[in-house]
C-alpha positions in Angstrom: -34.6 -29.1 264.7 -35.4 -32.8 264.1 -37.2 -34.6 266.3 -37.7 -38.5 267.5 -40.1 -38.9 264.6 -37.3 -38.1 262.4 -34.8 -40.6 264.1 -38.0 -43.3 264.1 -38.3 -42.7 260.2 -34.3 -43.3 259.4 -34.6 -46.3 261.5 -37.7 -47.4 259.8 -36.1 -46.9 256.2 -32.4 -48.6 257.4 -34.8 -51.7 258.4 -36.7 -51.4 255.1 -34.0 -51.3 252.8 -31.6 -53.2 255.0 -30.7 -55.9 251.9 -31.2 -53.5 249.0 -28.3 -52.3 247.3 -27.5 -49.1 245.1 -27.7 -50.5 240.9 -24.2 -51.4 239.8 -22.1 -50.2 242.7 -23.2 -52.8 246.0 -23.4 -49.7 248.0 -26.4 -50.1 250.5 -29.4 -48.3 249.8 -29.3 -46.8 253.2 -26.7 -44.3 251.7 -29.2 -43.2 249.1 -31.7 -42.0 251.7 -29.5 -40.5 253.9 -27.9 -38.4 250.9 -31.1 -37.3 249.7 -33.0 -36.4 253.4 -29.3 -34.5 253.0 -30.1 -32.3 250.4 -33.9 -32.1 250.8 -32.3 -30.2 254.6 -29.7 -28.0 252.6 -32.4 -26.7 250.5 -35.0 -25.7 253.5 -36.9 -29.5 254.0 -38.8 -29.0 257.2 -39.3 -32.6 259.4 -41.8 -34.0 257.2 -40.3 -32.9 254.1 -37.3 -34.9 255.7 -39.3 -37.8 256.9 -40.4 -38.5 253.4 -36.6 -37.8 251.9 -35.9 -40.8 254.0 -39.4 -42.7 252.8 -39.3 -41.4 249.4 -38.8 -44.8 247.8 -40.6 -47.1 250.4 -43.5 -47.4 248.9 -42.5 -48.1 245.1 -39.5 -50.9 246.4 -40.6 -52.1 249.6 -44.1 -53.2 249.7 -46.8 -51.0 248.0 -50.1 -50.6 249.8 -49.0 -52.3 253.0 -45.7 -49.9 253.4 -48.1 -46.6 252.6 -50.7 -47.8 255.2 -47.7 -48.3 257.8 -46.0 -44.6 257.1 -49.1 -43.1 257.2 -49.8 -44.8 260.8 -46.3 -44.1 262.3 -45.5 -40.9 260.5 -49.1 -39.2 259.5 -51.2 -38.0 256.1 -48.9 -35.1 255.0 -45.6 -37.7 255.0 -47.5 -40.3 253.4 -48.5 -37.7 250.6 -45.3 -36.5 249.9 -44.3 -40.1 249.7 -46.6 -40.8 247.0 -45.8 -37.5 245.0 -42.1 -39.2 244.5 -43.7 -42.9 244.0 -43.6 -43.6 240.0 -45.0 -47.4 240.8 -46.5 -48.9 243.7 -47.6 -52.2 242.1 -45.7 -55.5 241.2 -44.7 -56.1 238.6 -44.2 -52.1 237.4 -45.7 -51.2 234.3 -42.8 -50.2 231.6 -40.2 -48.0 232.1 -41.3 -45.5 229.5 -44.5 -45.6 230.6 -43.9 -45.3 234.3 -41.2 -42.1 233.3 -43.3 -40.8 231.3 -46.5 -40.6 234.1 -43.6 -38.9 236.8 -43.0 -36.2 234.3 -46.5 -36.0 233.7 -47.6 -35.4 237.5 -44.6 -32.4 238.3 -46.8 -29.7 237.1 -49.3 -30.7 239.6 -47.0 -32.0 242.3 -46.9 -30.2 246.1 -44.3 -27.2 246.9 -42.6 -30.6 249.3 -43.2 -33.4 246.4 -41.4 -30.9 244.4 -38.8 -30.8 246.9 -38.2 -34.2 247.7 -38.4 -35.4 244.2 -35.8 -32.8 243.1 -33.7 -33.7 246.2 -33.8 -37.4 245.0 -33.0 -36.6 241.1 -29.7 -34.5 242.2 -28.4 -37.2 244.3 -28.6 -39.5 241.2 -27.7 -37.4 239.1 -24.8 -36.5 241.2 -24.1 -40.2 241.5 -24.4 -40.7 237.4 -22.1 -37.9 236.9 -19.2 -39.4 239.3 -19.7 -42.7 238.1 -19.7 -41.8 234.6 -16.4 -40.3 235.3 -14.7 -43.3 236.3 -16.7 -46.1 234.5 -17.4 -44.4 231.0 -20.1 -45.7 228.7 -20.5 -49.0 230.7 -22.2 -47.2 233.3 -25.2 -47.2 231.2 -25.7 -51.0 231.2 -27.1 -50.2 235.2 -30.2 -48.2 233.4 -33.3 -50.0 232.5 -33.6 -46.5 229.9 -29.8 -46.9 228.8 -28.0 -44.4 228.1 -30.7 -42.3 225.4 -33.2 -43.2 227.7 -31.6 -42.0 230.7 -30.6 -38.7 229.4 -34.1 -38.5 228.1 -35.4 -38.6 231.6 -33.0 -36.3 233.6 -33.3 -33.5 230.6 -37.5 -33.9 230.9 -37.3 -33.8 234.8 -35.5 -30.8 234.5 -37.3 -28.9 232.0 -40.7 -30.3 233.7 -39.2 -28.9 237.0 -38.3 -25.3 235.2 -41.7 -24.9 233.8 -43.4 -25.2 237.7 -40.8 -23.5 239.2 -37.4 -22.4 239.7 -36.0 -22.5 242.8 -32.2 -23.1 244.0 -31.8 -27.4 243.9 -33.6 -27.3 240.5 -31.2 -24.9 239.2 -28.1 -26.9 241.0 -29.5 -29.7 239.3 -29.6 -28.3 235.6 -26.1 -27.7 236.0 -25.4 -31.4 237.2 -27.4 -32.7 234.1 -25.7 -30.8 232.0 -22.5 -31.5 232.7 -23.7 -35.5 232.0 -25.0 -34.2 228.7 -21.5 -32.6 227.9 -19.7 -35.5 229.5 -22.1 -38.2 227.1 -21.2 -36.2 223.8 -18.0 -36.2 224.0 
């Protein structure tokens, strides 16, 4: 069961990303946590698994060093670490995209049984989202990606196959099948 620190943490991250909206679609952001603390729960997250569903982009898109010193005072080391594991850029302004893509692929292999979790968590939701919104949009949909359409597919293929090569597990395999079905949906 979830407890208040879990209720403090979704309170934290809806006054965190309270003006921050979802690329392309003005959704607030607040529905990209929830959907991914979501999944990271359907697939076995325990509460600081699901803390840092909630957190996982905190650090990277509100506030760096000052956001990880705060989640690791209200919400402890292990949250905080997870956090991190799913942080491709904590500085302003972020190195390239390439470059920063290319690093998160890079650091899987060595990544946490929990980074893996919440990472994996947070690429399905998207990738979820890219597929729907492909869908309806088409090829314009790519204009919301720094990596465009090549570079998109790029990353969601090497996330997958870097994900494969730790380990296979249930979400990774759901999210395969999600990326492929972009990958058939983009060659058509």
């Amino acid at each position: 069961m979830l407890s208040e620190r879990f209720t403090a943490a979704l309170i934290y991250a809806t006054q965190l990303h309270a003006n921050q909206v979802r690329k392309g679609s003005g959704v607030p952001y607040i529905a990209h946590l929830l959907g991914v603390a979501s999944i990271a729960l359907e697939y076995g997250a325990n509460e600081d698994e699901a803390i840092a569903a909630l957190l996982h982009d905190a650090i990277e898109d509100q506030g760096g060093a000052t956001t990880r010193k705060e989640i690791r005072r209200r919400f402890g080391d292990n949250v905080t670490a997870i956090v991190d594991g799913c942080t491709d850029a904590d500085t302003i302004p972020k190195p390239p995209w390439r470059q920063r893509k290319e690093a998160y692929i890079a650091h899987i292999p060595t990544a946490s049984s929990s980074v893996l979790l919440v990472s994996s968590a947070d690429k399905l939701y998207n990738a979820q989202s890219i597929l729907k919104d492909y869908r309806v949009l088409g090829e314009s949909l790519w204009e919301r990606f720094q990596g465009r359409k090549e570079g998109t597919l790029w990353y969601y293929r090497a996330l997958v196959d870097a994900f494969k090569q730790t380990t296979t597990t249930v979400i990774i395999e759901e999210l395969e099948r999600v990326v492929v079905q972009i990958e058939v949906l983009a060659s058509e």
